[in-house]
GUBAMI-787243 format. One record per residue (C-alpha): residue in three letters; z negated, x, y negated. Coordinates in pm, whole numbers, plus 50000, padded with zeros to 5 digits. Each point is the difference from the previous one (the first is absolute). Example, Ala and Ser with C-alpha at 12.3 -4.5 7.8 and 13.67 -1.06 7.14 Angstrom:
2
ala492205123050450;ser500665013749656;
This chain:
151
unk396416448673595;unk503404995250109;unk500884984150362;unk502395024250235;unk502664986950120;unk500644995250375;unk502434978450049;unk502085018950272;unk497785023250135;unk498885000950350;unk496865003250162;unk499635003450339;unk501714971550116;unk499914980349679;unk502414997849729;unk498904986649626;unk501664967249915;unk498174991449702;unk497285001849778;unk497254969150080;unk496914991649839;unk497565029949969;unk497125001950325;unk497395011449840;unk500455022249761;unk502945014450132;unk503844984149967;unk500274983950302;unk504415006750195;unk501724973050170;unk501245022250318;unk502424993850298;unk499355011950284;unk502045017350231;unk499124974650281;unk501424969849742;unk496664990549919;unk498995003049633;unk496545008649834;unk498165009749677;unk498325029549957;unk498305017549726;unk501035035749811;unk497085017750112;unk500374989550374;unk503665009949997;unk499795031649870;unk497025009550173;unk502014992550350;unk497324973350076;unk502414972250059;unk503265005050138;unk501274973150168;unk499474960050017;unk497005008750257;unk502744998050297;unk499085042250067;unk496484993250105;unk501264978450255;unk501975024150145;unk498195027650183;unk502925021750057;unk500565005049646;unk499635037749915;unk501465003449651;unk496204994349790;unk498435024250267;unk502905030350117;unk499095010450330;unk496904975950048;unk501854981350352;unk500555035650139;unk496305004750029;unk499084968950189;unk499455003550340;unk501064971050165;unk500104982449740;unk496285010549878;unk499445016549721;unk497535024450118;unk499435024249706;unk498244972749854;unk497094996050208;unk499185039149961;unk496535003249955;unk501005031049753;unk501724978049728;unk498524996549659;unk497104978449982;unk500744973949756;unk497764996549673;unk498564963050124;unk498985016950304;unk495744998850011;unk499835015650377;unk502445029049908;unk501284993850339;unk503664985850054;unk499984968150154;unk496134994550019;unk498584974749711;unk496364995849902;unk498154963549966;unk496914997849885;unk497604971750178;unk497654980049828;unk496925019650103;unk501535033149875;unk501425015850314;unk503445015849977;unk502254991450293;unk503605010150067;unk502734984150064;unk502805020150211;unk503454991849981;unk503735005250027;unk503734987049845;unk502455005850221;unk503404986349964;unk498634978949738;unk497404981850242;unk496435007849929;unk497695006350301;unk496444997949941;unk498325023350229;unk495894990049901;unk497005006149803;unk498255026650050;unk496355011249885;unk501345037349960;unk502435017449798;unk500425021050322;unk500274967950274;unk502754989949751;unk502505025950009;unk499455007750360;unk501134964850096;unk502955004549698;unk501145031550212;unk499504985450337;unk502434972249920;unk502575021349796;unk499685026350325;unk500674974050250;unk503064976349756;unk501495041349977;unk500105002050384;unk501594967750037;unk502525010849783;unk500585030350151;unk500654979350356;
């Protein structure tokens, strides 16, 4: 199989130097970054827009390029279409209930465990018996951290 050539191209904020030693089984790029910094990346994470800069982007939270449009839905400085209760349940999910987990105690009981990310910050909110005891004190905390926002 024959290696493309990048040297040259840009991604994101990276620009191929150089081939390096393959990561995997992909050819690994020697990149610079726009920031000065340089950094190796492999084809596959390139091209699939997975890495795009020296790592400097996460850091900065007003970035907007990866995700058009994403600061202009924060509410001050919240990004509150994430905690809707009406977003796709995610496949590891064994509640079926956003933010609400499921442990399993020694003697068999199922408990579960409310929480919430926001701004990156997890806030545990208990363990509850019932499914139902759960997402009520999920909502009452989401209700209350919306009307402080709103203030």
């Amino acid at each position: 199989m024959t290696v493309a050539n990048l040297i040259g191209r840009r991604f994101g904020e990276l620009t191929v130097i150089k081939k390096v030693e393959n990561i995997g089984s992909h050819s690994g790029w020697l990149c610079q970054c726009s920031c000065g910094k340089q950094t190796i990346a492999p084809t596959n994470k390139l091209r699939g827009g997975q890495i795009v800069s020296c790592g400097h982007l996460k850091a900065d939270v007003e970035y907007t390029g990866l995700r058009r449009g994403y600061q202009n839905k924060k509410k001050n400085g919240v990004a509150t279409f994430l905690l809707d209760d009406n977003r796709k349940i995610r496949s590891d999910n064994k509640s079926g209930v956003t933010g609400i987990k499921t442990k399993e105690l020694k003697n068999g009981d199922v408990h579960y465990i409310a929480q919430i990310n926001i701004k990156g910050k997890r806030h545990h909110l208990g363990t509850f018996p019932t499914l139902k005891e759960a997402i009520e004190a999920r909502k009452e905390f989401k209700d209350e951290f919306f009307k402080k926002l709103d203030d």
